[in-house]
C-alpha positions in Angstrom: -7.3 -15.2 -11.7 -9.7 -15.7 -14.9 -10.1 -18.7 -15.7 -10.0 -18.2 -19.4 -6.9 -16.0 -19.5 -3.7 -18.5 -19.6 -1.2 -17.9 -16.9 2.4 -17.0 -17.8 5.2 -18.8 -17.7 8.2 -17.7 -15.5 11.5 -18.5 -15.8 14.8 -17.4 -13.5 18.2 -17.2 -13.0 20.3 -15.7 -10.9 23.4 -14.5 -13.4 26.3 -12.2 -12.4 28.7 -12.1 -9.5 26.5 -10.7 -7.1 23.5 -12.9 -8.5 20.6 -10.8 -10.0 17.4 -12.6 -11.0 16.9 -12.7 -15.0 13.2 -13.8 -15.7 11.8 -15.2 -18.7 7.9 -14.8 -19.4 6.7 -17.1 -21.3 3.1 -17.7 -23.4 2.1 -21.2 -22.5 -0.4 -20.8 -25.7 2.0 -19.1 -28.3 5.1 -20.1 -26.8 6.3 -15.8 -27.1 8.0 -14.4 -24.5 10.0 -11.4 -23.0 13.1 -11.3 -21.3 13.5 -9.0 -18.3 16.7 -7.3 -16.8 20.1 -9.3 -18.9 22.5 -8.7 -16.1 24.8 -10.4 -17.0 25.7 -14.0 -18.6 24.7 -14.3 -22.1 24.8 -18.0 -22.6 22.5 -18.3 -19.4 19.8 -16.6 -20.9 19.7 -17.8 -24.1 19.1 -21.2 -22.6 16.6 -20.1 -20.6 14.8 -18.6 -24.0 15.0 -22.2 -25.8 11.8 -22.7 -27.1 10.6 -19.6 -27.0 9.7 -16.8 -29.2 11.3 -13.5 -28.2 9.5 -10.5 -28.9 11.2 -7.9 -26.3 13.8 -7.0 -23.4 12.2 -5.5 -20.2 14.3 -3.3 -17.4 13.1 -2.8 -13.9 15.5 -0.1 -13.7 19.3 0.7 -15.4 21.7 -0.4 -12.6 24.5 -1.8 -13.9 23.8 -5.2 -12.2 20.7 -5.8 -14.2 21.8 -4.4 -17.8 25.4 -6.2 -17.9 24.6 -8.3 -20.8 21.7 -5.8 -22.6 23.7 -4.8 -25.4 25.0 -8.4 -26.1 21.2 -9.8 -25.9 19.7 -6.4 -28.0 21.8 -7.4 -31.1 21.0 -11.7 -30.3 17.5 -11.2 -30.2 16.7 -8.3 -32.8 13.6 -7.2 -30.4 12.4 -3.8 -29.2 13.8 -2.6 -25.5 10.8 -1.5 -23.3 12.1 0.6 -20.3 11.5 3.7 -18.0 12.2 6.9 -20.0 14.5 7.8 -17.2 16.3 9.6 -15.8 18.3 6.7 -15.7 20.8 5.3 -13.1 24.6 6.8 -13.2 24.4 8.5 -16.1 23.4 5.3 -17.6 22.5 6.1 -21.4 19.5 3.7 -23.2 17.8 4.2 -26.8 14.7 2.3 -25.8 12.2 1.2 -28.6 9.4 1.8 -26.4 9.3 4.3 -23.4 7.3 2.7 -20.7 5.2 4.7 -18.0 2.6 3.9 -15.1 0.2 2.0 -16.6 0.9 1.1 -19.5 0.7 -2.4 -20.9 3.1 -5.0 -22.7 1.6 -8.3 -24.5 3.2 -11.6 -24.4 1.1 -14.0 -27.0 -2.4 -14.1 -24.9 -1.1 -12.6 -21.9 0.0 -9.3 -20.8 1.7 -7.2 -18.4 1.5 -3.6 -16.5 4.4 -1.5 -15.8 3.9 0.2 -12.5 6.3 2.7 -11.5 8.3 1.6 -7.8 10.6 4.7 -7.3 12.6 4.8 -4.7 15.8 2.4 -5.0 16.1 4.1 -8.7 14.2 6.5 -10.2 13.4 4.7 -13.3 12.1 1.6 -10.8 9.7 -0.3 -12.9 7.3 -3.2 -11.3 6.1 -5.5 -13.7 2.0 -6.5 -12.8 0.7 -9.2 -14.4 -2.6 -9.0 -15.8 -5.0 -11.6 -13.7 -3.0 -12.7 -12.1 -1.2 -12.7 -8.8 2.5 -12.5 -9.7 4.4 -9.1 -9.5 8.0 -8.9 -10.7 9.2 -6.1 -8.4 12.9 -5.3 -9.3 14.8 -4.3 -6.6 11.8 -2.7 -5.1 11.3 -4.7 -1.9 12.7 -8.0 -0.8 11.3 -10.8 1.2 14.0 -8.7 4.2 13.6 -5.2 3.2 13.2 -2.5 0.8 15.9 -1.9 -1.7 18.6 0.5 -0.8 18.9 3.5 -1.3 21.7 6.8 -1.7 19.7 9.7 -0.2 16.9 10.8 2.3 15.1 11.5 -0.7 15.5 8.7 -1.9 14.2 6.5 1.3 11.4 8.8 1.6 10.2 7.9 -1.7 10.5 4.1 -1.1 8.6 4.8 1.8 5.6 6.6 -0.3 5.7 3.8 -2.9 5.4 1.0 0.2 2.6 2.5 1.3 0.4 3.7 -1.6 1.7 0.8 -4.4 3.0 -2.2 -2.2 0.6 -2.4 0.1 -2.5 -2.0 -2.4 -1.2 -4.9 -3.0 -3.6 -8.3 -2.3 -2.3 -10.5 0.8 -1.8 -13.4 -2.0 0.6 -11.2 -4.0 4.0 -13.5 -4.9 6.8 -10.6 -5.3 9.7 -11.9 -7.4 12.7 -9.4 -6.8 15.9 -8.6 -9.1 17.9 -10.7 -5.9 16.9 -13.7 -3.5 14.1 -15.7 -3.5 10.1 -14.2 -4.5 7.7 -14.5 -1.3 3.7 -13.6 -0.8 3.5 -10.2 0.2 0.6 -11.4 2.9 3.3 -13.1 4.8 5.4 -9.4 5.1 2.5 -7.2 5.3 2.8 -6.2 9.4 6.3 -6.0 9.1 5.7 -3.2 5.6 3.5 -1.7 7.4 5.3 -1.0 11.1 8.0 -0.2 9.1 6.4 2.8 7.0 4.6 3.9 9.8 8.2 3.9 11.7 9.9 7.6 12.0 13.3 7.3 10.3 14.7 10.4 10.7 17.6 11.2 8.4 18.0 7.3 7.3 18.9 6.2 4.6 21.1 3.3 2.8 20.3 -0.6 3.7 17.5 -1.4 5.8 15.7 -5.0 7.0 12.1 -4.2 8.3 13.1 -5.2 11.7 
C-alpha cells in the first residue's frame, strides 16, 4: 500500500432475512463516504453512516437481496447511484446517476475505488478494487466456500472465466469481503480456486463449494 494514500474505512452489517453484507467506506481524512448494496434495513444503515458524509450508493449487482432498501436510502441521502448499466437482474429496473463499467473509478474524499466487472452470479456483477490497497469488495462473486450461484451453464461457465482471468490475478494478500459471510485472504483459497477451475464440470450448474 502507499504510504501516503490514507486507507479507507470499512464498515458492515449483515441486514435482511437472509443476511447480506451492507458496507460503508469511509474517508478517514474527509470523513465522505459511500454506501454499497442497501438490502435491506433502513435504520441499520443510517447508523452505520453517523458521522459521515455521504456522497453515493454503490451496487455489486441488482438482486433483490442487496437493493431492498435502495429506494428508501436514494431519497434519505439525496446522492447519485453508481451501478452496472445492466442488463440487470429479473427484470430489475434502475435510473442510475452514473453508469459504471470495467475500470472505471469512484472517489471517496482522498481515496478511491475501481469497479471491476465479476460476471457470472449476475450479469451486472460489479467488484469493488480499492485503489492501493489490498481490500476487494467482491459481491456475491466468490465466498470464502465457493463461487456464487448460478441459474445456467452459461452462467457457471462465465464464473469460471472470471475466477480464472480476474480472481486469481488477484495478489495472495487480497482480503475478499462478499455480499454474505465473513471476508477472507484470497491466498488462503488460492489451490482450492484454482483445482476448481481447472476441474471439468460438465453441464453443472447452481450451488457449488470448491471441494
Amino acid at each position: 500500500m502507499m504510504t501516503d494514500t490514507p486507507a479507507l474505512e470499512i464498515r458492515t452489517r449483515a441486514v435482511g432475512p437472509w443476511p447480506m453484507n451492507t458496507y460503508v467506506l469511509v474517508c478517514p481524512v474527509t470523513r465522505q463516504s459511500v454506501l454499497v448494496d442497501p438490502g435491506a434495513e433502513p435504520e441499520t444503515l443510517s447508523a452505520l453512516l453517523q458521522d459521515t458524509i455521504p456522497t453515493a450508493i454503490l451496487l455489486t449487482h441488482t438482486h433483490r437481496d442487496h437493493i431492498g432498501a435502495l429506494d428508501v436510502m436514494r431519497q434519505q441521502l439525496g446522492v447519485p447511484l453508481q451501478a452496472h448499466r445492466g442488463p440487470h437482474a429479473n427484470g430489475v429496473q434502475l435510473d442510475a446517476e452514473r453508469w459504471l463499467a470495467d475500470g472505471d473509478t469512484v472517489t471517496i474524499g482522498l481515496c478511491g475505488l475501481r469497479a471491476c466487472a465479476t460476471p457470472g452470479h449476475s450479469a451486472d456483477m460489479l467488484s469493488f478494487v480499492l485503489v492501493d490497497d489490498h481490500r476487494v469488495l467482491v459481491g456475491d462473486t466468490v465466498f470464502d466456500s465457493g463461487p456464487g450461484r448460478t441459474w445456467s451453464v452459461e452462467g457457471f461457465q462465465t464464473t469460471l472465466v472470471t475466477l480464472r482471468q480476474i480472481v486469481l490475478a488477484w495478489p495472495d494478500t487480497t482480503i475478499c469481503y462478499p455480499g454474505h459471510g465473513p471476508s477472507f485472504c484470497l491466498g488462503d483459497r488460492r489451490a482450492a480456486i484454482e483445482a476448481f477451475v481447472d476441474r471439468d464440470h460438465g453441464a453443472f450448474f447452481g450451488d457449488a463449494t470448491w471441494s
